[in-house]
N, C-alpha and C positions, 0 to 999 in steps of 0.2 A: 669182510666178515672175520672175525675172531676165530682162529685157532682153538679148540680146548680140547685138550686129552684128560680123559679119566684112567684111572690106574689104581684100580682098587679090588681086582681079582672076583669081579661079576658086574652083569651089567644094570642091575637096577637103575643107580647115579645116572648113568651114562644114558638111560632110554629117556626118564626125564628130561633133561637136559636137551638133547634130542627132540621133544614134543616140542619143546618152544620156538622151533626153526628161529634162531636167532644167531646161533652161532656152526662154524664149523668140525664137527663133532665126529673123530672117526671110533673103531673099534675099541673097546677097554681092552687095557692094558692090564696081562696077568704079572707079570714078574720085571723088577726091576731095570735086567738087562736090558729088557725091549724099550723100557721110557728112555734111558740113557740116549738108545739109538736114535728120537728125534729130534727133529729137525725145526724151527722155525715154528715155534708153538707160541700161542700170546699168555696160555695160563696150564698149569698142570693142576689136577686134583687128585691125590695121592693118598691113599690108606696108609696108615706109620705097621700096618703088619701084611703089606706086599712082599712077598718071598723074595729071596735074591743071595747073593752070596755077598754081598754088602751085610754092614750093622744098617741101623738105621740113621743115624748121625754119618758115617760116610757115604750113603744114599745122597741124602740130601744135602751135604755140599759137594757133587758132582752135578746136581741139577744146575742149568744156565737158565730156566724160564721161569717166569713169575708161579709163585704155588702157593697155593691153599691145599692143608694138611687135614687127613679126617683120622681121629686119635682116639685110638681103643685103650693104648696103655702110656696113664696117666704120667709116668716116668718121663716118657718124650716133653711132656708141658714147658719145664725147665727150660732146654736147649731151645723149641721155638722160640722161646720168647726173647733167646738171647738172642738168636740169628732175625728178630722183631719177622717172623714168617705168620702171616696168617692161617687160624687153624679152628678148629669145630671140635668139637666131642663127638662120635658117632649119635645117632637118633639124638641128637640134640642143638638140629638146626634145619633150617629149609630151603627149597629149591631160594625161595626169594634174598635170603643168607648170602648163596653163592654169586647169585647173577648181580648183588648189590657189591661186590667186593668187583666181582670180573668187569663190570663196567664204570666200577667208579678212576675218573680219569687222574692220572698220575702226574701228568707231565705241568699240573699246576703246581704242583709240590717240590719238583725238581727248579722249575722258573723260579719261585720262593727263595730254597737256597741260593738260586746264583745271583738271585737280586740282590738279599742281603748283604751277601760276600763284597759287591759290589758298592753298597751304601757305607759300609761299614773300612773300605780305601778312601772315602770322601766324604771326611765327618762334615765340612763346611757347605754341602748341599744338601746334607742330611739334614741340617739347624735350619737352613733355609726353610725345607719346606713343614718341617713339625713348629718352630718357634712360638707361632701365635697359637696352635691347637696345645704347648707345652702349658703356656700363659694360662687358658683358660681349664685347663683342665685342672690347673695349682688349685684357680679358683672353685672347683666346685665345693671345698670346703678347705678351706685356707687357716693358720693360724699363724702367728710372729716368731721367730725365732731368732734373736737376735734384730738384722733388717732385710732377712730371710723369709721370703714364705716355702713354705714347704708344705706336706702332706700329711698327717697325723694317723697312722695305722689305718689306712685304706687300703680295701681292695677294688681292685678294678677287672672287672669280666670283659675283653674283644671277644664282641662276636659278628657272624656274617659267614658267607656261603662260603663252599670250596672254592679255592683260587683268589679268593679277593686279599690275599695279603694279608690274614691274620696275624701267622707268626713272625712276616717280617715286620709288621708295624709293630705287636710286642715287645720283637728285639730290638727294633729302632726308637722307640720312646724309652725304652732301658737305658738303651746305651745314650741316651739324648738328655735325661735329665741331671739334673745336678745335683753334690751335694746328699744325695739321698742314701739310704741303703735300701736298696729294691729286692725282691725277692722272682722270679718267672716262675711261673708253673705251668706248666704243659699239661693240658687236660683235655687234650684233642686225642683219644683214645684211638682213631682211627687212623689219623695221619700224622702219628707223635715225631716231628722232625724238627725241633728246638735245638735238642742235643747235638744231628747233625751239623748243623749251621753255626754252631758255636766250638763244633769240631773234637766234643767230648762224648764217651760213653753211653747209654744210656742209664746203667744204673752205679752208685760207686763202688771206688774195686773192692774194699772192704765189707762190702754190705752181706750182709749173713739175712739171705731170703727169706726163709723161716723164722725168724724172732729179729724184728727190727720195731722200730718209732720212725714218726715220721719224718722226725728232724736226720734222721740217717740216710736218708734218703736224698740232702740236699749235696749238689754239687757246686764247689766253690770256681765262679769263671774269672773275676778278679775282684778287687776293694772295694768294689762296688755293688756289685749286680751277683747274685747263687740262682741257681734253678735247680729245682724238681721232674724232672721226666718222669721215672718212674712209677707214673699214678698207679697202673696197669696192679701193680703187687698189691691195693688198696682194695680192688674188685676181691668177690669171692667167684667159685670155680660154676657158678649160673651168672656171672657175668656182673652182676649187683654188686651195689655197694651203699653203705645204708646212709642215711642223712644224716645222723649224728655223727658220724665218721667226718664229714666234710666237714659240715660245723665247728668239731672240736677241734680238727684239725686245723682250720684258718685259725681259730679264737688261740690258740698255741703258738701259732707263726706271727700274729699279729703284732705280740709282744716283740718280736724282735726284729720287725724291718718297718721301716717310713714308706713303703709301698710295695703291695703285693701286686702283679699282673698276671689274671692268669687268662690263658690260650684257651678258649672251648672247642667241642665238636664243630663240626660244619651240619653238622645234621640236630634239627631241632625239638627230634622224637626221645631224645634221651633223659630219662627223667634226673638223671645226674646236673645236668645243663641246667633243669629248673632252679635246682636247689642251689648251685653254681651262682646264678642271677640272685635268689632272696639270701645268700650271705654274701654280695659284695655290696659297696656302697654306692657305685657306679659302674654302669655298663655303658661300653660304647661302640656301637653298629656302623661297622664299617660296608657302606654301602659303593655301586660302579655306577656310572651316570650312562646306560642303557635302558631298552625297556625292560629287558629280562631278566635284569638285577634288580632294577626296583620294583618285576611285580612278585621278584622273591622277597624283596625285603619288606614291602608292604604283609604278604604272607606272616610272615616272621611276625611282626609287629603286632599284627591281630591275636597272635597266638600266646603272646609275651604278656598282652595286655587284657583279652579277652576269656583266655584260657587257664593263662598262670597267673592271673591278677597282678604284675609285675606293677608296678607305681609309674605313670610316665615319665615323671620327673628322675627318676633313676637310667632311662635313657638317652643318653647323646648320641648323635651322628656327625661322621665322618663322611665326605664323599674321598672314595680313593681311587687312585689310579687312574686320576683327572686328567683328559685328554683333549684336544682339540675336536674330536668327535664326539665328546661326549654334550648330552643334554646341557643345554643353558643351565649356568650354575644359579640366575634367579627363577628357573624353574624349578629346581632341586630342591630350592628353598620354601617355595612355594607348597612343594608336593609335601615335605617332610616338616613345616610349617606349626607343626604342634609340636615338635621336638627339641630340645634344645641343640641347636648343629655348632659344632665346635670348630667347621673349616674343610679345606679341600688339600689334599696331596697331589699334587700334579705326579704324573708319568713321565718320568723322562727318556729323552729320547735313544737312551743310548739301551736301557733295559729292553726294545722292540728288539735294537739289532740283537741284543743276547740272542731274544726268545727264537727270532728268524733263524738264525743259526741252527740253535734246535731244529724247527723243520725242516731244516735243509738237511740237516742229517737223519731225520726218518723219514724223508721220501725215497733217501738214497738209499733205503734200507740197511743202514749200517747200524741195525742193533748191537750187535757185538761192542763195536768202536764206543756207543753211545753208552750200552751199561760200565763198559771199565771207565769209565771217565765222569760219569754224573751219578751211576748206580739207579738202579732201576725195582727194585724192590718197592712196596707201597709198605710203609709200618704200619701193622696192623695189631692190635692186642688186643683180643675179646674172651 
């Protein structure tokens, strides 16, 4: 059961919280000293005007536990979002808010980066297993370029659940095609971890927060491949961001890269996601060949299609993280059989022993050892 301490100088938060018998929930916490004191917590929830002889900015980098901040004065906004800490506006958010952050699981995020890290020492297994999904993706709308084909101002939307390896097949078909000038965009507002993996900032160091465009916003990774992390600054302060905003903004970047890839939510309630899908020119759903991945992605599908009127033909599939346990890949085929599938990514064997490893070191409860070495923070910007 989850540790959660609240620390927000009365108990309201904390009796809620409490009715759910879900998690381990002691006494609220009046003043800062007393949260320092513990111990072994899985999440802290914190008012930015809890008393203490701390500022607030030296409060909160003495915390060691994961936290969600509840923010009376707007001032603090800036510093979370650099320290990427998850945070609410007082009365403007819900019990279902918190327990959606506190439970949503991290440790796919962390695997993520060290997979990539990993794909990214061995460009020649990397080719191996994207080559023919490179092939056919050239082809969804191909034109000649000399005796070149290549991509003509597309963009392409990954999506699929948490953990299936969104950002690192973005980053892996990045770094995989040729020739091109690509652009990433990181538009996974909830688990923005592009930037880590490629071991740069999230936003650039010259960027003036207050009065920017969006091309300032781009970070150069090399000759090839720029990214955008930064969506976060594109929201307004209700979370929103309007659709012509997204719009103008692709129809802007279009002009200047041979392929745009951008990273979505894992969560398919965001109406940002919608409009995400009706300005790319292809999406591709990266599905697991289990049954509790494909009766999520069947979900997904129904709602892309049925909901959002999405075109099917704008959807490919991917099966990823193909494994010797997973479902017969002519069943996959079978299932997903109205779609265009573009191929399978095997799982290689050595990415298990990474993730083992990990477990081996939270059973042993060596959180400490585990956060200075992988980081332990979820990016959150809402």
């Amino acid at each position: 059961m989850k540790k959660i301490v609240t620390a927000m100088g009365h108990k309201n938060l904390n009796q809620e919280l409490t009715k759910l018998n879900r998690y381990e929930i002691p006494e609220d916490i009046p003043y800062q000293e007393a949260v320092l004191e513990q111990k072994e917590i899985d999440y802290l929830i914190v008012s930015d005007s809890l008393p203490g002889e701390n500022t607030f900015n030296e409060f909160i980098n003495k915390i060691k536990s994961k936290i969600i901040v509840i923010i009376e004065n707007k001032e603090n906004e800036a510093f979370l979002k650099e320290k990427n800490i998850s945070y609410f506006y007082k009365n403007k958010f819900s019990i279902n808010d918190l327990t959606y952050l506190i439970e949503k699981d991290t440790s796919s995020l962390e695997e993520e980066i060290r997979t990539l890290k990993e794909l990214l020492l061995n460009k020649k297994e990397k080719k191996i297993d994207f080559i023919k999904i490179i092939e056919k993706i050239k082809a969804l709308k191909p034109r000649k370029v000399s005796d070149n084909l290549i991509i003509e101002n597309k963009v392409l939307s990954i999506l699929g659940s948490g953990g299936i390896g969104k950002s690192v097949f973005a980053t892996n078909l990045a770094n995989s095609l040729e020739n091109l000038k690509i652009l990433i965009i990181d538009f996974d507002i909830l688990n923005n971890s592009i930037h880590t993996i490629f071991g740069v900032k999230k936003y650039p160091k010259k960027l003036n927060k207050n009065k920017f465009d969006v091309k300032d916003l781009i970070i150069k990774i090399n000759n090839k491949i720029n990214l955008i992390c930064g969506v976060d600054l594109l929201f307004n302060n209700k979370y929103e961001i309007d659709k012509n905003t997204i719009k103008n903004m692709l129809n802007k970047l279009k002009k200047q890269y041979d392929l745009i890839i951008i990273d979505t939510s894992s969560e398919c309630f965001f109406d940002y996601t919608k409009c995400l899908i009706e300005n790319s020119d292809a999406s591709i759903l990266l599905v697991e060949g289990n049954l509790i991945e494909i009766a999520k992605s069947k979900r997904w599908l129904e709602i892309y299609l049925n909901e959002w009127n999405v075109e099917k033909e704008k959807i490919n599939i991917v099966f990823n993280k193909y494994n010797k346990n997973a479902i017969d890949e002519g069943i996959l085929k079978e299932i997903f059989g109205d779609f265009n599938i573009l191929g399978k990514i095997k799982f290689i064997q050595k990415f298990i022993l990474i993730r083992n490893k990990c477990y081996e070191k939270i059973t042993k409860n060596v959180f400490e050892e585990r956060k200075q070495k992988y980081g332990t923070r979820i990016n959150v910007t809402k």
